[in-house]
C-alpha positions in Angstrom: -101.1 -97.5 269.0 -99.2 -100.9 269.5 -100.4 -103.2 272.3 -98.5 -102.4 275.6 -97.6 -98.7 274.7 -100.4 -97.6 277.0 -98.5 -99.2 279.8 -96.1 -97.6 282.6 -92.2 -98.0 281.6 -91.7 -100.0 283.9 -94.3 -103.0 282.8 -92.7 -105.9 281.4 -95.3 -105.5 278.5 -94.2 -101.9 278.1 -93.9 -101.3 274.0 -92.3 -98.0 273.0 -95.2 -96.1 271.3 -92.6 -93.9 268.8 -91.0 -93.5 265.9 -87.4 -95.1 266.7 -84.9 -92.7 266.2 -86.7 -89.8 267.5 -86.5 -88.1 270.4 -89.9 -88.7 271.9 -88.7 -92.7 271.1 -85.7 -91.8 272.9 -87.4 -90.4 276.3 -90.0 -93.1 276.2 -87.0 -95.9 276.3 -87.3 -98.2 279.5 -83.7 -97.1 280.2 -84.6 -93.6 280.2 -82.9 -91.4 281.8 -80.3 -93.8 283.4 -78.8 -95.2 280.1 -75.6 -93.8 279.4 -76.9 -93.3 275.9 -76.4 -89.7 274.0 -79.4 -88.7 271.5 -78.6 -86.6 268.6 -80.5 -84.4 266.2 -78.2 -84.8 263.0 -80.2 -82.8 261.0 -80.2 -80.1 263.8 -76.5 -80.4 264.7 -74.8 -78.5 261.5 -77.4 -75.4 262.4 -76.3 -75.3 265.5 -73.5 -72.8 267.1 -73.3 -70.1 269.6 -75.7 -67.9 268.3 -78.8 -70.2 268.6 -77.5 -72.2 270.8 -77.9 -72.6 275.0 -77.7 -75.7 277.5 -79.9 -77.1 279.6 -78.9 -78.9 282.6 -81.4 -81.6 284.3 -80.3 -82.5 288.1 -83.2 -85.0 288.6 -82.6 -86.6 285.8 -78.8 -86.4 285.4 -78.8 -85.4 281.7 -77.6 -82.2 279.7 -79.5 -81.0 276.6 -77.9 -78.8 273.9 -80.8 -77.0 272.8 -81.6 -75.1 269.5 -84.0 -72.6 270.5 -86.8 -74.6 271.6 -84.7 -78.1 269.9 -82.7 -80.5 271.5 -79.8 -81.2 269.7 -77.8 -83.8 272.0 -79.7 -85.3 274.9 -76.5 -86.8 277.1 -75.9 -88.5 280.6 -74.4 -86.0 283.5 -73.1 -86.1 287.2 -73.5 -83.3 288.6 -72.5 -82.7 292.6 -73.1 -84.9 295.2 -74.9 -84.2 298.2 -71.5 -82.8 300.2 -70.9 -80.9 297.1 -74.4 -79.6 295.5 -74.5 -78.5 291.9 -76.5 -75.2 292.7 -79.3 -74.5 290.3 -80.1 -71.4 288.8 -79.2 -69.3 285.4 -75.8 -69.3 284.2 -73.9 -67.6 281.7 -70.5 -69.2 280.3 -67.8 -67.2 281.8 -64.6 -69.2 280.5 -64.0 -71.7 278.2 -60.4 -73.9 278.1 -60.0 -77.3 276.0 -57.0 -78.6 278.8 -57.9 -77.9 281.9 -56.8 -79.0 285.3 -58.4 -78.2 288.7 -56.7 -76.3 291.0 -58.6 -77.6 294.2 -59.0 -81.0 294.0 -56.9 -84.0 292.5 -54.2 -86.2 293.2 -51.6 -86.4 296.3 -48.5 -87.8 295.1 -45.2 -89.0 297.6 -41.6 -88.2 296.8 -41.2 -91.2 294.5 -44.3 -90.6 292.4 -47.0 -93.0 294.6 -50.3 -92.3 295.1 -51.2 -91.2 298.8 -54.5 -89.3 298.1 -57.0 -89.9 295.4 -59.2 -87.2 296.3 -57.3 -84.8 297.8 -58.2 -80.9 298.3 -55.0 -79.0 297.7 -56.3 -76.2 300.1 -57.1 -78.8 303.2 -54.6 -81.8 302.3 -51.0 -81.6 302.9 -48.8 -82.0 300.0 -46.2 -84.8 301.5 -42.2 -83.9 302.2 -40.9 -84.1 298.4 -44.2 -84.8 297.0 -46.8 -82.9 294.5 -50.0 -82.2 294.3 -51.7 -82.6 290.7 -55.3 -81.1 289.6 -58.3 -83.2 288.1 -58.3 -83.3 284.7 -61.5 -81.0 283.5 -60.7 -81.0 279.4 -63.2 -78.7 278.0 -64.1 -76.9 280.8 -66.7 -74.1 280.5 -67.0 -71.7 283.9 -70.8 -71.1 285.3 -69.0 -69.6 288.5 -66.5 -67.7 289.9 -66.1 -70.0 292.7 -65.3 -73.0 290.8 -68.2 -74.6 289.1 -68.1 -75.9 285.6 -69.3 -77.8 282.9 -66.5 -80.3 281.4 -65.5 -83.8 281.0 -65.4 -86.5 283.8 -66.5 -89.8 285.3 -70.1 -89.5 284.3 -71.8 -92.2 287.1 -75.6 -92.1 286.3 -75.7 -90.4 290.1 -74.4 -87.0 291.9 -70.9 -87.7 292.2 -68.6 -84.5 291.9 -67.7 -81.5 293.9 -70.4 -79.2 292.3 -69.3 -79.6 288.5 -71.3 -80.8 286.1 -69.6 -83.9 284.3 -70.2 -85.0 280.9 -68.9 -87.9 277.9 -65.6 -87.7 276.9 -67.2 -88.4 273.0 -70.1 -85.8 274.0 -68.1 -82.5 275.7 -65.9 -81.5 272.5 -69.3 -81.2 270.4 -71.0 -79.0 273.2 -68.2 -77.0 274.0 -67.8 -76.2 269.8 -71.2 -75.1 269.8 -71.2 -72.7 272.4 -69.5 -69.3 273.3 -68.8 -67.0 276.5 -71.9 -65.8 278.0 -74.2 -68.7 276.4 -77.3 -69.2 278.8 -76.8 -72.6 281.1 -80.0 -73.2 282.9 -79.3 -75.4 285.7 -82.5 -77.2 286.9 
């Protein structure tokens, strides 16, 4: 074991004690889990698809894992809800899956000549100005956990809770996990 690897992360004479390039190296990098880094199992990836396939979702740490069975495939930097707005944990099952999306709840406020009035608005408390028009978040490659509006899909992934409740992933990363899942894949949201 090199010098240093005995040492906390956070040493300054911190060594990473693994193989680079796997993912024990991966978790053991001082950046881990902030960096906006995804990990991928190439060898893994072609095997994987709906029928061996789940995800699972790590509040504390803000990161999804595609998993194999026991596997991860893709280790890859979430947001999930903020505090006003908690992602609930729990076991999910995909209930709907949709490539262009668009929220129906929250968005944009826009004024009779196409000017922004409200960046975050809620279309069911805001009101939508004289002439104006209210437009839904973008949420490509949405997959549904609930009913009442939470999902897994693309958005501004800050390396903190930062949505209403969804769970927020890479715009490189969402298109792989979304083709290797189906309706009624397991989500385990922890």
């Amino acid at each position: 074991m090199p010098s240093g690897a005995s040492l906390a992360k956070s040493h300054e004479d911190y060594v990473n004690p693994y193989e680079v390039g796997t993912y024990a190296h991966f978790e053991a990098r001082k950046d881990y889990p902030v960096t906006y880094d995804t990990w991928t199992n190439l060898e893994l990836l072609p095997q994987t698809n709906p029928s061996n396939s789940w995800l699972q979702i790590d509040l504390e740490r803000q990161r999804g894992l595609l998993m194999n069975g026991e596997k991860v495939v893709l280790d890859y930097p979430i947001s999930s809800g903020k505090d006003s707005h908690p992602t609930p944990d729990g076991k999910y099952k995909i209930l709907e899956k949709v490539v262009d999306k668009r929220s129906n709840k929250y968005g944009r406020m826009y004024d009779s000549e196409g000017q922004v009035v409200n960046r975050d608005a809620n279309a069911f408390e805001d009101e939508v100005p004289e002439g104006g028009k209210f437009v839904g978040a973008p949420m490509k490659y949405w997959m549904r956990l609930t009913w009442d509006g939470i999902g897994h899909h693309i958005g501004n992934v800050e390396r903190y809770p930062a949505s209403h409740a969804c769970i927020r992933g890479p715009s490189k990363t969402m298109p792989i996990v979304f083709s290797k899942v189906a309706l009624n894949t397991k989500v385990v949201v922890k």
